[in-house]
Z-matrix of the N, CA and C atoms (Angstrom, degrees):
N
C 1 1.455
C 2 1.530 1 108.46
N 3 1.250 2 115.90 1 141.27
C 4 1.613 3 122.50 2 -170.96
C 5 1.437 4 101.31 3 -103.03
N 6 1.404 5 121.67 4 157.55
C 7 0.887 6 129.99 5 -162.04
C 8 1.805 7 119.93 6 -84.66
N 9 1.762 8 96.59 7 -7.46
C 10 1.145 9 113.17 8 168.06
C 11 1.760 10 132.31 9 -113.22
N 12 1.601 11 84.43 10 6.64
C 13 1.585 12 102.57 11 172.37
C 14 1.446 13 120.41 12 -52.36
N 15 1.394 14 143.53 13 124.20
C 16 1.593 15 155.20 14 -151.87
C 17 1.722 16 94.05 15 -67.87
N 18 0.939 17 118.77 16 97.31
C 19 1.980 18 113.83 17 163.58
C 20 1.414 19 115.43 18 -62.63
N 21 1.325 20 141.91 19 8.00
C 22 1.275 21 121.31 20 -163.44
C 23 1.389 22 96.74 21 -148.13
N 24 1.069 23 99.92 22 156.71
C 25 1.850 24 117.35 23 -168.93
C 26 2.005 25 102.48 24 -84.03
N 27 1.617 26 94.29 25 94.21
C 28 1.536 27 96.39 26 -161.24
C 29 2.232 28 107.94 27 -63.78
N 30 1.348 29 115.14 28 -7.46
C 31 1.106 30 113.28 29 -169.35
C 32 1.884 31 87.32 30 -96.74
N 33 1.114 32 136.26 31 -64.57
C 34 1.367 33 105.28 32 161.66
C 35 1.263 34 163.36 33 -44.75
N 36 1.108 35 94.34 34 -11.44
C 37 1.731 36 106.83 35 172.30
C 38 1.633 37 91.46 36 -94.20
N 39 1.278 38 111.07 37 -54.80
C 40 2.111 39 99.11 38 175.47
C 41 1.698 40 126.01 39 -46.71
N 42 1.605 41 94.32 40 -20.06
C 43 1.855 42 103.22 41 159.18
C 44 1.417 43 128.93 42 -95.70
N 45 1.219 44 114.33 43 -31.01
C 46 0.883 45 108.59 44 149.41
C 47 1.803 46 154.26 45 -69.33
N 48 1.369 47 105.25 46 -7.55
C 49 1.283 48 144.05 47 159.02
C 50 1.551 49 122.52 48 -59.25
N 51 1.549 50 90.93 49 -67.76
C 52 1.351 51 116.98 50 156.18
C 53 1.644 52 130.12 51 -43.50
N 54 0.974 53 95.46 52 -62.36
C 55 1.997 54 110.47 53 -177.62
C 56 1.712 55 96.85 54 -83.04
N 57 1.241 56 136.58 55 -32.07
C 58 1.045 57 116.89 56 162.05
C 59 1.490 58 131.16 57 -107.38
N 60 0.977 59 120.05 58 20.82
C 61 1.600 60 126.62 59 155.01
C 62 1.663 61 118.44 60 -161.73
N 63 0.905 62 104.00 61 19.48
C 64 1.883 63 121.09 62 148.67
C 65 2.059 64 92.87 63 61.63
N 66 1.381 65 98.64 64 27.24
C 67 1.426 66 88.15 65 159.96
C 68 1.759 67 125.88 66 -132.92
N 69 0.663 68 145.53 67 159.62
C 70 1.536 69 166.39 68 163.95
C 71 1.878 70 106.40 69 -40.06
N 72 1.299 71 113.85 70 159.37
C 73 1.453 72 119.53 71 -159.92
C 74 1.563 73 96.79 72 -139.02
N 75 1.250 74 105.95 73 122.87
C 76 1.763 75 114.03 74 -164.55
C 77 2.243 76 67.49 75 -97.92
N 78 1.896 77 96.02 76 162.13
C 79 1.205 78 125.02 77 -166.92
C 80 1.640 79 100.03 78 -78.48
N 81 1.256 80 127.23 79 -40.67
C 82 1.449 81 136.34 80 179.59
C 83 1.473 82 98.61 81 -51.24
N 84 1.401 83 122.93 82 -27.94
C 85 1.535 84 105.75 83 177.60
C 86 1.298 85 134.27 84 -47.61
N 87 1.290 86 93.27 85 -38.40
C 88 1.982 87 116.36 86 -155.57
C 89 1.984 88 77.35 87 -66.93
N 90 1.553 89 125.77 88 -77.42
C 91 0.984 90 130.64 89 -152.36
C 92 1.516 91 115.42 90 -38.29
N 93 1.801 92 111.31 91 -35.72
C 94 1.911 93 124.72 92 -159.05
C 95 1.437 94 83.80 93 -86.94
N 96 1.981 95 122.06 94 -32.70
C 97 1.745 96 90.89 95 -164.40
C 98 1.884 97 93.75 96 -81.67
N 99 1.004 98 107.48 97 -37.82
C 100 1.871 99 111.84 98 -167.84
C 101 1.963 100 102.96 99 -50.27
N 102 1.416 101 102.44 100 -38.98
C 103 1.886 102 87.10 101 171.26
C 104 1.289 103 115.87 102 -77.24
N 105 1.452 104 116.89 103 -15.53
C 106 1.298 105 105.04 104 179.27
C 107 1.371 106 126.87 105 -90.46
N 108 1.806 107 108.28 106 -15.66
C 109 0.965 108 104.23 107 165.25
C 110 1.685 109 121.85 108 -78.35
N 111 1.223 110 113.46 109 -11.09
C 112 1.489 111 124.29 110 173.90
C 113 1.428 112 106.40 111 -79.04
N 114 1.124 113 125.98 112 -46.18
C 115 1.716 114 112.45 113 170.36
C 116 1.743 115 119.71 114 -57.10
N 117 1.818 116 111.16 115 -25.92
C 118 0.975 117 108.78 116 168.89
C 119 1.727 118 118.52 117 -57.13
N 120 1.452 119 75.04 118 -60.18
C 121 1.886 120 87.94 119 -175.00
C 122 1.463 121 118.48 120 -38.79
N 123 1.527 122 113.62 121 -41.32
C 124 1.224 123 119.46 122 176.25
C 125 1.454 124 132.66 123 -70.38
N 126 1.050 125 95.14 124 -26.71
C 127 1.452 126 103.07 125 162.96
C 128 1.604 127 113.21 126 -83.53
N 129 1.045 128 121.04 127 -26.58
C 130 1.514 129 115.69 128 169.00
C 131 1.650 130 108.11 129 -65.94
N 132 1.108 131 98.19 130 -44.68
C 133 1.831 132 101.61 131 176.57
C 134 1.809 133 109.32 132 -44.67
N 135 1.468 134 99.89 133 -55.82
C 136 1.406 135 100.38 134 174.14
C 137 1.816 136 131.62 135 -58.58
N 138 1.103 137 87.67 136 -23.22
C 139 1.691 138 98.15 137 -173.16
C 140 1.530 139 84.06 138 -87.11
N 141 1.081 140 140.51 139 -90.61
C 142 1.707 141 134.64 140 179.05
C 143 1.505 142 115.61 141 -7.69
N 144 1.548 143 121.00 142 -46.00
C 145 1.555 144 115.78 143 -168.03
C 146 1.710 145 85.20 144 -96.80
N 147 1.388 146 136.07 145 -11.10
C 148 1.488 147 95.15 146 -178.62
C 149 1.522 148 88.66 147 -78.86
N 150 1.217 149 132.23 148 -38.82
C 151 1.369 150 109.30 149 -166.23
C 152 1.733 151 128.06 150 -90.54
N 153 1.750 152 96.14 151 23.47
C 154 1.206 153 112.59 152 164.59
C 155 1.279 154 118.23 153 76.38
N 156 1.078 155 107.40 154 32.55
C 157 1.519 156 112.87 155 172.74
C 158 1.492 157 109.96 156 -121.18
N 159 1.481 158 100.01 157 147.96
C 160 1.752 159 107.33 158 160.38
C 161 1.612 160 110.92 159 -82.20
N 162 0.302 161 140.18 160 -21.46
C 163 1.920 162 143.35 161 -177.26
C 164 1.237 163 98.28 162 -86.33
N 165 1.370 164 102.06 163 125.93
C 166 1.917 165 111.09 164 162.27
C 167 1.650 166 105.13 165 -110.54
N 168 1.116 167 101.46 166 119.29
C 169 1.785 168 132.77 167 175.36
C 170 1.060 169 126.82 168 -87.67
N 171 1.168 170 133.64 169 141.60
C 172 1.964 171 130.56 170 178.43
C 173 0.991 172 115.08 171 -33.74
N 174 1.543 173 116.10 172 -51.70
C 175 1.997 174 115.84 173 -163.82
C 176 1.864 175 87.80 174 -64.51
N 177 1.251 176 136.94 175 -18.48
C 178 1.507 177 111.75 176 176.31
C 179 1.056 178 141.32 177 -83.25
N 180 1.719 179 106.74 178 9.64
C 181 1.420 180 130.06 179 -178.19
C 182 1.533 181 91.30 180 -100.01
N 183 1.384 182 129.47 181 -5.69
C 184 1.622 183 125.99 182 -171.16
C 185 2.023 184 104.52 183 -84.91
C-alpha cells in the first residue's frame, strides 16, 4: 500500500454528500479526506505505543 493510496470508499462519501447536502463531489476530495485520515491514524499509532500497546483503540483517535 502506498502512502498515497485513497482510504475511503469514494462512492460513499459522493452519497453521502449528496443525500445530505444535495451537492456533487469534485475528485480532489477522496485525496484531502485520505491524508487526513492518515495523520489521524498516525497519531493514534503514537498514542498506542506510548502506552505500549500493539492495538490501536478508539480512545486514540480522542
Amino acid at each position: 500500500m502506498s502512502d498515497n493510496e485513497v482510504l475511503v470508499v469514494a462512492s460513499k462519501i459522493k452519497t453521502y454528500i449528496k443525500n445530505k447536502g444535495d451537492m456533487k463531489t469534485s475528485a480532489g476530495v477522496f485525496d484531502v479526506l485520505s491524508d487526513r485520515l492518515r495523520a489521524m491514524c498516525d497519531q493514534a499509532i503514537e498514542s498506542a505505543r506510548a502506552d505500549g500497546r500493539k492495538t490501536v483503540l478508539d480512545r486514540d483517535f480522542s
